[in-house]
C-alpha positions as CSV (number, residue, x, y, z in Angstrom):
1,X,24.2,-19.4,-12.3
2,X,23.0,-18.8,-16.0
3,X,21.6,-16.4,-18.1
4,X,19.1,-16.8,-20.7
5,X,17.9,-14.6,-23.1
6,X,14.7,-16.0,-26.0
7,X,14.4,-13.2,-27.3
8,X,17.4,-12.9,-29.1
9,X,18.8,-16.3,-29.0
10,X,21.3,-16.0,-26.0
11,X,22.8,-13.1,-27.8
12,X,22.8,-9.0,-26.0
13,X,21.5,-6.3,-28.1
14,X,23.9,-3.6,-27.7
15,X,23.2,-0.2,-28.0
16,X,25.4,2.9,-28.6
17,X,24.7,5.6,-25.5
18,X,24.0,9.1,-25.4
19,X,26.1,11.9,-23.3
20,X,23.4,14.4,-22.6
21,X,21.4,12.7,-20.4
22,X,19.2,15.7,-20.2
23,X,18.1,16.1,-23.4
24,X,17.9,12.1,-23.6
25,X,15.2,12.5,-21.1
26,X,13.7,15.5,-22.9
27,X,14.0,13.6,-26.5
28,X,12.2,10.3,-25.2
29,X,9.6,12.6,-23.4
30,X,8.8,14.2,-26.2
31,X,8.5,11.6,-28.8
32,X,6.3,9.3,-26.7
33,X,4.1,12.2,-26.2
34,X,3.7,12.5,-29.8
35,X,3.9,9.2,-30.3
36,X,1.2,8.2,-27.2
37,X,-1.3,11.1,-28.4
38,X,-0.6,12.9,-25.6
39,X,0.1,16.5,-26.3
40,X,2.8,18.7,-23.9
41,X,-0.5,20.9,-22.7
42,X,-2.4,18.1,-21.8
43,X,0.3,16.7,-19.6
44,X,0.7,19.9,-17.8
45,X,-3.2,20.2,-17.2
46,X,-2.9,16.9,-15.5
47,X,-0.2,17.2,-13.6
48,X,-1.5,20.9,-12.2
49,X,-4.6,19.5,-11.7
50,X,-3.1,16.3,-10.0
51,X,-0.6,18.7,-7.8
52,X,-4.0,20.9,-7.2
53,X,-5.4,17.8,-5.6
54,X,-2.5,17.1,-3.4
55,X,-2.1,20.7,-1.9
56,X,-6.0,20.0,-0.8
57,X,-5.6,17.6,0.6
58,X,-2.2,18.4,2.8
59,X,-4.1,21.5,3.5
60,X,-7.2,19.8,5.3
61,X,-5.1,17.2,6.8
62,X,-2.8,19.8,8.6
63,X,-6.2,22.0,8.8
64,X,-7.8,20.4,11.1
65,X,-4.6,19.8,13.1
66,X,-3.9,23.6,13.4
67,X,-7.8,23.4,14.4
68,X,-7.2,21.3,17.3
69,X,-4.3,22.9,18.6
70,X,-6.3,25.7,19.0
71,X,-9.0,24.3,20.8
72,X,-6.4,23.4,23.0
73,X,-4.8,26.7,23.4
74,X,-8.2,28.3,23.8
75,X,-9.0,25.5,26.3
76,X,-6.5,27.9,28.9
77,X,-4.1,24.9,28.4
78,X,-1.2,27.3,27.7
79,X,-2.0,30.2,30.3
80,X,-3.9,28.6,32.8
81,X,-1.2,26.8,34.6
82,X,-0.3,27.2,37.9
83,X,0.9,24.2,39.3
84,X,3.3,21.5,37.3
85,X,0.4,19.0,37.1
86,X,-1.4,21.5,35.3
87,X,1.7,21.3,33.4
88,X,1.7,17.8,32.6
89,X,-2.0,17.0,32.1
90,X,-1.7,20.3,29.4
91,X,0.8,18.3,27.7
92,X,-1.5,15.0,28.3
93,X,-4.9,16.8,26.4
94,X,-3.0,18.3,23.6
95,X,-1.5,14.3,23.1
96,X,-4.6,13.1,23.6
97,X,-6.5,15.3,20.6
98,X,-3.7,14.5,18.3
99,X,-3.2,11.1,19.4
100,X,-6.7,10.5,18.5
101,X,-6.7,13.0,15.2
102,X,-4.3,10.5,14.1
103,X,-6.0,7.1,14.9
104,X,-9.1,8.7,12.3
105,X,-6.3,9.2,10.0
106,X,-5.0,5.6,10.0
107,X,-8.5,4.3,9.4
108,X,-8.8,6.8,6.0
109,X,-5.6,5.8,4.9
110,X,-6.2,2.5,4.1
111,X,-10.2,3.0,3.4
112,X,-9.7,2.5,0.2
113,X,-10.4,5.5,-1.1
114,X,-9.8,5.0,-5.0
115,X,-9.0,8.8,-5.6
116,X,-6.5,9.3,-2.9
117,X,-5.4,5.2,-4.2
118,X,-4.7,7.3,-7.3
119,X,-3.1,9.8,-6.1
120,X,-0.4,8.3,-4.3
121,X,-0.5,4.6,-4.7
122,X,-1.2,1.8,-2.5
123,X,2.2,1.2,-1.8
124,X,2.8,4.7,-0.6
125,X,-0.2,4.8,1.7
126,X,0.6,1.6,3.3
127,X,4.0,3.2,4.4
128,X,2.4,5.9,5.7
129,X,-0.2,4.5,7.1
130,X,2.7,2.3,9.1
131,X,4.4,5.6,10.5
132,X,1.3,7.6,10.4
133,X,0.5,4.3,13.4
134,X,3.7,4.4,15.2
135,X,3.0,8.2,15.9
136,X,-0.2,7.8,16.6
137,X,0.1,5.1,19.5
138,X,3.1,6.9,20.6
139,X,1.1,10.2,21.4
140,X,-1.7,7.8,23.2
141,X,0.5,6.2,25.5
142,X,2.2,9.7,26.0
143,X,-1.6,11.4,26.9
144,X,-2.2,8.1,29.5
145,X,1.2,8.7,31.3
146,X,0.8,12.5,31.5
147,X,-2.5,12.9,32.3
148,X,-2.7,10.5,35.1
149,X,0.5,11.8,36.2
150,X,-0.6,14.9,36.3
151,X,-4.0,14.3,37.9
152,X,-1.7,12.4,40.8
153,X,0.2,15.6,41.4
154,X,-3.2,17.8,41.3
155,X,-5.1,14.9,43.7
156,X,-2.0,14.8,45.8
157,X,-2.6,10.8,46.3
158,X,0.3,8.2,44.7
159,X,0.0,7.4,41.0
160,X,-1.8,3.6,41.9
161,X,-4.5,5.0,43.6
162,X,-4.9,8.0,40.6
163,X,-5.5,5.3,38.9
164,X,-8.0,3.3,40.6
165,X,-10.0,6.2,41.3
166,X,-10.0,7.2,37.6
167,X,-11.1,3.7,36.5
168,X,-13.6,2.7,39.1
169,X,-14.3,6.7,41.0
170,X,-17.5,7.7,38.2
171,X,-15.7,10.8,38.1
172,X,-14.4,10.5,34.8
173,X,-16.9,8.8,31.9
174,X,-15.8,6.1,29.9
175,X,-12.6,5.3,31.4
176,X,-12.9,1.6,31.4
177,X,-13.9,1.6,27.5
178,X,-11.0,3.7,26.6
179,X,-8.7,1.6,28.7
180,X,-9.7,-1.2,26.8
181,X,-9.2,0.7,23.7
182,X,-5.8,2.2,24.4
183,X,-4.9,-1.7,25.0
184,X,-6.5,-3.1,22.1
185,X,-4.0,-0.2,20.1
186,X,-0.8,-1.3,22.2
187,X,-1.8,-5.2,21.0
188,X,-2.2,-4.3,17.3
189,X,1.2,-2.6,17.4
190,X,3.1,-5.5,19.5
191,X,1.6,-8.6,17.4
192,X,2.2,-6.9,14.1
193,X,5.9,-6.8,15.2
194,X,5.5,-10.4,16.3
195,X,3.8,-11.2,13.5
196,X,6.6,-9.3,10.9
197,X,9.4,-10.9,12.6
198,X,8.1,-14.6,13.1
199,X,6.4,-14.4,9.8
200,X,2.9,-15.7,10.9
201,X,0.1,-15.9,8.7
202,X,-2.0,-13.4,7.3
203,X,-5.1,-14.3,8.7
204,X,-3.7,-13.3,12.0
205,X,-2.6,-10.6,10.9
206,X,-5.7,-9.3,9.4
207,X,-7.6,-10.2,12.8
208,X,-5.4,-8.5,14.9
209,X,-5.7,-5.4,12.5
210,X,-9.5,-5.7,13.0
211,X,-9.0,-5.2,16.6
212,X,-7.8,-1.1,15.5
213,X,-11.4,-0.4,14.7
214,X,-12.8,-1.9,17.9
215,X,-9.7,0.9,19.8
216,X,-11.0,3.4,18.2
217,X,-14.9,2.8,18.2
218,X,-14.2,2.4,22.1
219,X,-12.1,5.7,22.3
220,X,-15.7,7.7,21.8
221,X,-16.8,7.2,24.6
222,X,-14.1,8.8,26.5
223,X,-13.4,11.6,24.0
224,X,-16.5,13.6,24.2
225,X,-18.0,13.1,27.5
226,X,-14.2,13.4,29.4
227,X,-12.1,15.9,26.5
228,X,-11.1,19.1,28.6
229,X,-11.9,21.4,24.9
230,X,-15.0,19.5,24.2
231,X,-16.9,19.9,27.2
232,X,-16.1,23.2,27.5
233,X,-17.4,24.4,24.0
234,X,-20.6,22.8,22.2
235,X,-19.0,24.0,18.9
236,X,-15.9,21.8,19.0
237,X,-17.9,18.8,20.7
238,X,-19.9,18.7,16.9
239,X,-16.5,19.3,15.1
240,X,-15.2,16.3,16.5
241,X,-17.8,14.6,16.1
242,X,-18.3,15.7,12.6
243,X,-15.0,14.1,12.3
244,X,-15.7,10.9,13.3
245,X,-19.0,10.7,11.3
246,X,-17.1,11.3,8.0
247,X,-14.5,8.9,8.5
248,X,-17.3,6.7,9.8
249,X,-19.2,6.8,6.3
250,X,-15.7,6.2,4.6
251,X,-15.2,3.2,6.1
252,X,-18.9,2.1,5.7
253,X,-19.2,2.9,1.9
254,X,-15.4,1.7,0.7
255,X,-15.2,-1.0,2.4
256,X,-18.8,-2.3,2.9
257,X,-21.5,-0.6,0.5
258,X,-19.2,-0.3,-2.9
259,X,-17.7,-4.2,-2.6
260,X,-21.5,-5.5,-2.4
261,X,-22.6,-3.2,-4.8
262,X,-19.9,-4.5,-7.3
263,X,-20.2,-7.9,-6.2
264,X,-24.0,-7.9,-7.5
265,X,-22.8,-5.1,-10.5
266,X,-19.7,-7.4,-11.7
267,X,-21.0,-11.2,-10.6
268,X,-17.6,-12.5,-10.8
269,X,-16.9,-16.1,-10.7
270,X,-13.7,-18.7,-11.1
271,X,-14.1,-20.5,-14.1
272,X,-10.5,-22.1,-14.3
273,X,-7.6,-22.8,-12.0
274,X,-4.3,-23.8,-13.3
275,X,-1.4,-25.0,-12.1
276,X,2.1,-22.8,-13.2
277,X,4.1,-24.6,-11.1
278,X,5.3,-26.3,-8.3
279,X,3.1,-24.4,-5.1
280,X,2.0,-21.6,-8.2
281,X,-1.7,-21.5,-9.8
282,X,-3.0,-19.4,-11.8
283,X,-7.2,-18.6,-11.6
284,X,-9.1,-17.3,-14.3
285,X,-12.1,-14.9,-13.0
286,X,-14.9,-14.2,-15.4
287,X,-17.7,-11.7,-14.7
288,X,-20.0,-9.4,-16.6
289,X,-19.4,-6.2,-18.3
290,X,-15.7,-6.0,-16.7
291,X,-14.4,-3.2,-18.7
292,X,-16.1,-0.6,-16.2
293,X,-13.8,-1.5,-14.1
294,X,-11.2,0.1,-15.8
295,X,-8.4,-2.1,-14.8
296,X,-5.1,-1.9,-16.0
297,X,-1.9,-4.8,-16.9
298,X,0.2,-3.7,-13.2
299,X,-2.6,-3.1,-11.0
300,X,-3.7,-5.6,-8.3
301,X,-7.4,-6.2,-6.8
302,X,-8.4,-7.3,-3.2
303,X,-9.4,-10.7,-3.7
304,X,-12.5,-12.6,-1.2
305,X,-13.5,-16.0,-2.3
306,X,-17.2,-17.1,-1.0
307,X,-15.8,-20.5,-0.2
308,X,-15.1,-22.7,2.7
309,X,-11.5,-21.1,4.1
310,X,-11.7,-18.1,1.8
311,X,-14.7,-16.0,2.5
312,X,-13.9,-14.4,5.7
313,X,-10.8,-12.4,4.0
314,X,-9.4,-10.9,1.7
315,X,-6.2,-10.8,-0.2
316,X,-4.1,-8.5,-2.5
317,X,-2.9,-10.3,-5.9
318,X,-1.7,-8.7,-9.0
319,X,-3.3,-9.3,-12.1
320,X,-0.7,-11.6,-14.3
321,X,-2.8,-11.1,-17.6
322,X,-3.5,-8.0,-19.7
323,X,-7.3,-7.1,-18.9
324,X,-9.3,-8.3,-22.1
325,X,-13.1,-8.6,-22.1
326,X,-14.9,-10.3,-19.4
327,X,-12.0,-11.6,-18.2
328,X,-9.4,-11.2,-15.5
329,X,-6.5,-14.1,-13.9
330,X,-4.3,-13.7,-11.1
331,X,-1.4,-15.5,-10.0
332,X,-0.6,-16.7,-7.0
333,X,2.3,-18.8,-4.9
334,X,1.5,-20.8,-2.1
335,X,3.1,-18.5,0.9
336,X,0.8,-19.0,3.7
337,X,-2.8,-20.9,4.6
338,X,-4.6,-18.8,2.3
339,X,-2.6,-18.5,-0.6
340,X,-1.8,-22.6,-0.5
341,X,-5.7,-23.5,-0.2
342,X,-6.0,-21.7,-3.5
343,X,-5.7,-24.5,-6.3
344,X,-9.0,-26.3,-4.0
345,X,-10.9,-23.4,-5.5
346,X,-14.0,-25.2,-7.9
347,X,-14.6,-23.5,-11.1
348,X,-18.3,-21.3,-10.0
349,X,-17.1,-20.3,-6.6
350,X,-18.1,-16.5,-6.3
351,X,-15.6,-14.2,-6.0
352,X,-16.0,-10.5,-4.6
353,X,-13.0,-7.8,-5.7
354,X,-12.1,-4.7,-4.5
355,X,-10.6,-2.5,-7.1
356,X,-8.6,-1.6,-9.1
357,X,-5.4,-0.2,-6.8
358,X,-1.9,0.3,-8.1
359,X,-0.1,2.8,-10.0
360,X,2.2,0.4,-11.6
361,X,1.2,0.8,-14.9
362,X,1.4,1.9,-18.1
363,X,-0.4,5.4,-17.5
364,X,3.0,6.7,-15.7
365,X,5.1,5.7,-18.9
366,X,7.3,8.7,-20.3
367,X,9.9,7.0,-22.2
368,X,9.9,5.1,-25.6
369,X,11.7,2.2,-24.5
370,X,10.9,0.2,-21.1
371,X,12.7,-2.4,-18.7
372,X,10.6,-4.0,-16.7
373,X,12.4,-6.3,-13.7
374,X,11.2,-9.0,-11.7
375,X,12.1,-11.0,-8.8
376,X,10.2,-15.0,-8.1
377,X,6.6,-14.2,-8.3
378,X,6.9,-10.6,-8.8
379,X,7.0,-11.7,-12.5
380,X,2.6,-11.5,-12.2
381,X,2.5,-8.0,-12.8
382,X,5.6,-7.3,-15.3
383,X,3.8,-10.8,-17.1
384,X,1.0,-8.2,-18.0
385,X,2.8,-4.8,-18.6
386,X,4.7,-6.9,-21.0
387,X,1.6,-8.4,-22.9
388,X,0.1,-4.8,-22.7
389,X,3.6,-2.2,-23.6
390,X,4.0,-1.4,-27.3
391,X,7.7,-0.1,-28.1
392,X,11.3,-1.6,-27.3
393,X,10.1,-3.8,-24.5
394,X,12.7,-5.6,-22.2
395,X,11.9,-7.8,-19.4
396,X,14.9,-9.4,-17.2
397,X,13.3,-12.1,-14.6
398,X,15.5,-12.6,-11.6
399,X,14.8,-16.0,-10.2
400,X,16.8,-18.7,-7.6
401,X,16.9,-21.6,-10.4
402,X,15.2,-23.0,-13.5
403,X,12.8,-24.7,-11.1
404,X,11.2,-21.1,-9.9
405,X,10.6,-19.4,-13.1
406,X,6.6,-19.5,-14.3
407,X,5.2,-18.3,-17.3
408,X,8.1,-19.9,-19.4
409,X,6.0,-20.3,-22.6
410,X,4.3,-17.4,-22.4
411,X,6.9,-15.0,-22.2
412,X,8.4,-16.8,-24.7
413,X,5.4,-16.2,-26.9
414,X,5.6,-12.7,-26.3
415,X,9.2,-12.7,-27.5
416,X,8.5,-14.2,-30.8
417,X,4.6,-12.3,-31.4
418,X,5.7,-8.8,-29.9
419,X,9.4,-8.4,-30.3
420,X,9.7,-8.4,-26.1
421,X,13.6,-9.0,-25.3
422,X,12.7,-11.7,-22.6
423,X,15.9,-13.1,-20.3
424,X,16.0,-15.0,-17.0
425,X,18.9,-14.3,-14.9
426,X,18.9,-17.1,-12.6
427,X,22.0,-17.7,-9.4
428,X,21.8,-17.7,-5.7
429,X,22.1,-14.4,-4.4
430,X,23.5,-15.8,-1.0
431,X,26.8,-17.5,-3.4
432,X,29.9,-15.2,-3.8
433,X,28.4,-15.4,-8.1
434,X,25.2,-14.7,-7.4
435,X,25.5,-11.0,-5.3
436,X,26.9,-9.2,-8.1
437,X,23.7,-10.5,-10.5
438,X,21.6,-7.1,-11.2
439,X,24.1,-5.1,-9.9
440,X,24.6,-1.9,-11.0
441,X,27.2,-2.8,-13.5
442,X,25.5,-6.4,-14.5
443,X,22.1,-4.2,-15.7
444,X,24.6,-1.8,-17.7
445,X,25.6,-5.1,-19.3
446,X,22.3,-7.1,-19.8
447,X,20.3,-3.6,-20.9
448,X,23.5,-0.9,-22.2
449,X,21.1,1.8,-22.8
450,X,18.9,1.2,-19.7
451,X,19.6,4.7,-18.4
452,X,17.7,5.8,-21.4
453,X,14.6,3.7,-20.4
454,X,11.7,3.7,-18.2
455,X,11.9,0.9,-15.4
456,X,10.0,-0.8,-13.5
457,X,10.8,-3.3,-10.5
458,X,8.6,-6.0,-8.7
459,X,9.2,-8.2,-6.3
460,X,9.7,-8.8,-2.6
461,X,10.3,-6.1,-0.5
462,X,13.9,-7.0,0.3
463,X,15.0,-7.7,-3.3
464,X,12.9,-4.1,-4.7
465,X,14.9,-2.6,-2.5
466,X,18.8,-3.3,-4.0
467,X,17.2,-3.4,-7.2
468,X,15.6,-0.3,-7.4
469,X,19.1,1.2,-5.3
470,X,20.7,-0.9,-8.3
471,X,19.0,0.8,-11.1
472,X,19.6,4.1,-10.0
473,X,23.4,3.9,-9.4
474,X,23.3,2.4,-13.2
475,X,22.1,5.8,-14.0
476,X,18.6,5.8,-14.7
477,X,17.0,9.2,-13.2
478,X,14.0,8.4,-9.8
479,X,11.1,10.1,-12.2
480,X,11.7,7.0,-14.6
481,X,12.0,4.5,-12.3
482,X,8.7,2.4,-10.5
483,X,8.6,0.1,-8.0
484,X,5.4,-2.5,-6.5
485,X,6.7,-4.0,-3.7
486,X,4.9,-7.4,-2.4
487,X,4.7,-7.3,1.2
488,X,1.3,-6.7,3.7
């Protein structure tokens, strides 16, 4: 276990701290607005403008759910019931709507929409898009049980033969396609847990995913020609189908129609691939008139490589250099199939990129003075928010041993060009010396005034997470402090 710091020749900077944290906060706001040329005013028009957005959007969402609770309200579903099967397939419809309001909702979620991306952040989405799924196949399997259930009760025949007469009777359209679909669901859910816990590859993963289109695509046929409130009224029939036609051309145009259209706007191509380190390379991506992409050091792109192995996916990797002119590189370690394959990439191979996503950058900077803490090859990211931050820098790189840490020299660069306080903290966090490394009290004593800075953590999830619970019992406020999290 050692600890290194370049930037100051093994030596901590110490630095006398201030008792009013509030008006620390308010002082360092304040002078990095003037500082950053970004008035008070300004800030507040943004962030009004930003909430303005938000309310919108809650408001729809939760719109159209109030919308189809009515429907089924004004279906007779709450005074039209007589006999307790009416009872339980009322319970099974209202399921059912929501159920499948919430399967159009996972699919926007992770569309890709770069305004809502901006809004709340990739990482944010993705959680919510995880629950958002667990809610949603929860209230699917609750509308099969208590609909056929009920319709047993109503039919007066035993639940097996409800059954078979729903799937194979003609009574009820497009049974056999939503069964199908309502399994495809249940898979997606089981194999991701598989897939979490045994720690499979990502390329099954991503197929399995794919099957959550092909549930939900096989859902419409069962919705509209079967749904209780949409055969009774013409007027919800095209609301739901309005529905599914918007989230329909989402899909189509942000993950389809904008990647070609950049593909032939940006022509980007691999023109280098390094090697960092031991299972590490780094690829250098060149393209035409890059700068309308507007990317940012701390933001990540979705990455499909028109080769042999490459081109049916796509990946997530951070950008591990400061944007500058035609140029991008990303960093990656050899994890799974994909990642390992990538130092066989030939300089030419197309490349196709979704993005920019993240809000791991500089633009949510309030502070004058900024740590920035990664863990193994979390360091991509932090590499180019260090190469990009002006001000009283400090980057503290968590790592196993000497043999993990990349980007030795050029952090070490940035240390002597830019002033950036640059130390590796290295130990085995599974040894009675290593669990106490970027603890609470060990950040207090690499960084003193680190409550008075803006932070920012990368790394795996695991590790982000006592970090980031770290930083905040070391005093540093949850408005200053940012978090990317590498994970699927």
């Amino acid at each position: 276990m050692h600890l290194e710091d370049p930037g100051s020749g093994g030596r901590h900077r110490f630095h006398p701290r201030l008792d009013d944290d509030l008006m620390t906060d308010v002082n360092a706001d304040q002078r990095f607005a003037l500082r950053s040329g970004a008035p008070a005013a300004r800030g507040v028009e943004a962030y009004r403008r930003h909430a303005a957005l938000q309310a919108a959007i809650w408001l729809f969402v939760a719109g159209n759910a109030v919308a189809l609770v009515w429907l089924w309200v004004h279906g007779g579903n709450v005074t039209q019931l007589p006999h307790t099967g009416d009872y339980l397939t009322s319970v099974g419809r209202i399921t059912g709507l929501l159920g499948a309001y919430l399967a159009l909702l996972q699919v926007v979620l992770l569309s890709r929409l770069p305004w809502l991306e901006r809004l709340y952040g990739f990482d944010r989405l993705t959680v919510w898009h995880r629950w958002n799924g667990h809610a949603c196949i929860d209230l699917v399997v609750a509308h099969v049980v208590f609909t056929v259930w009920g319709y047993a009760l109503l039919d007066k025949i035993p639940l097996p033969k409800e059954i078979s007469t729903m799937l194979t009777g003609g009574v009820y359209p497009g049974m056999i396609t939503a069964t199908v679909g309502t399994a495809l669901l249940i898979a997606v859910v089981v194999t991701s847990v598989v897939i979490v816990r045994r720690r499979l590859r990502y390329e099954l993963w991503y197929a399995v995913h794919l099957a959550a289109y092909a549930g939900i695509a096989l859902a419409w046929f069962h919705e509209i020609p079967t749904g209780n409130e949409l055969v009774l009224d013409t007027a919800a029939a095209d609301y739901w189908r309005a529905l599914i036609a918007g989230t329909l051309a989402l899909v189509v145009v942000f993950r389809l129609v904008v990647p070609i259209v950049d593909a032939l706007r940006f022509r980007l191509r691999v023109v280098e691939v390094v090697r960092e380190s031991e299972g590490v390379v780094s690829v250098q991506i060149a393209g035409r008139g890059l700068d309308r992409m507007h990317a940012r050091a701390g933001q990540f792109f979705l990455w499909r490589f028109l080769a042999p192995g490459h081109w049916w996916t796509s990946h997530p990797f951070s950008l591990s250099q400061e944007p500058a002119g035609d140029s991008l590189r990303i960093t990656v370690k050899a994890l799974g199939d994909h990642s390992a394959r990538m130092a066989e990439l030939k300089p030419g191979t197309r490349v196709v990129a979704e993005g920019p996503f993240g809000v791991f950058t500089g633009a949510v900077r309030r502070r004058d003075k900024v740590a920035l803490i990664a863990g193994g090859i979390g360091i991509t990211p932090v590499r180019a928010l260090a190469e990009e931050l002006r001000g009283d820098i400090v980057v503290i790189y968590r790592v196993i041993d000497d043999g993990d840490v990349i980007f030795a020299d050029e952090l070490a660069e940035l240390s002597r060009a830019r002033g950036v306080d640059y130390r590796i903290v290295a130990g085995d966090h599974a040894t009675p010396e290593g669990r106490r490394l970027l603890s609470a009290g060990h950040l207090r004593a690499l960084v003193p005034d680190i409550e008075e800075r803006e932070v920012y953590v990368c790394g795996p999830p695991a590790m982000t997470e006592v970090i980031t619970r770290n930083v905040r019992d070391a005093k540093v406020p949850a408005r200053f402090v940012h978090v990317e999290r590498f994970a699927l």
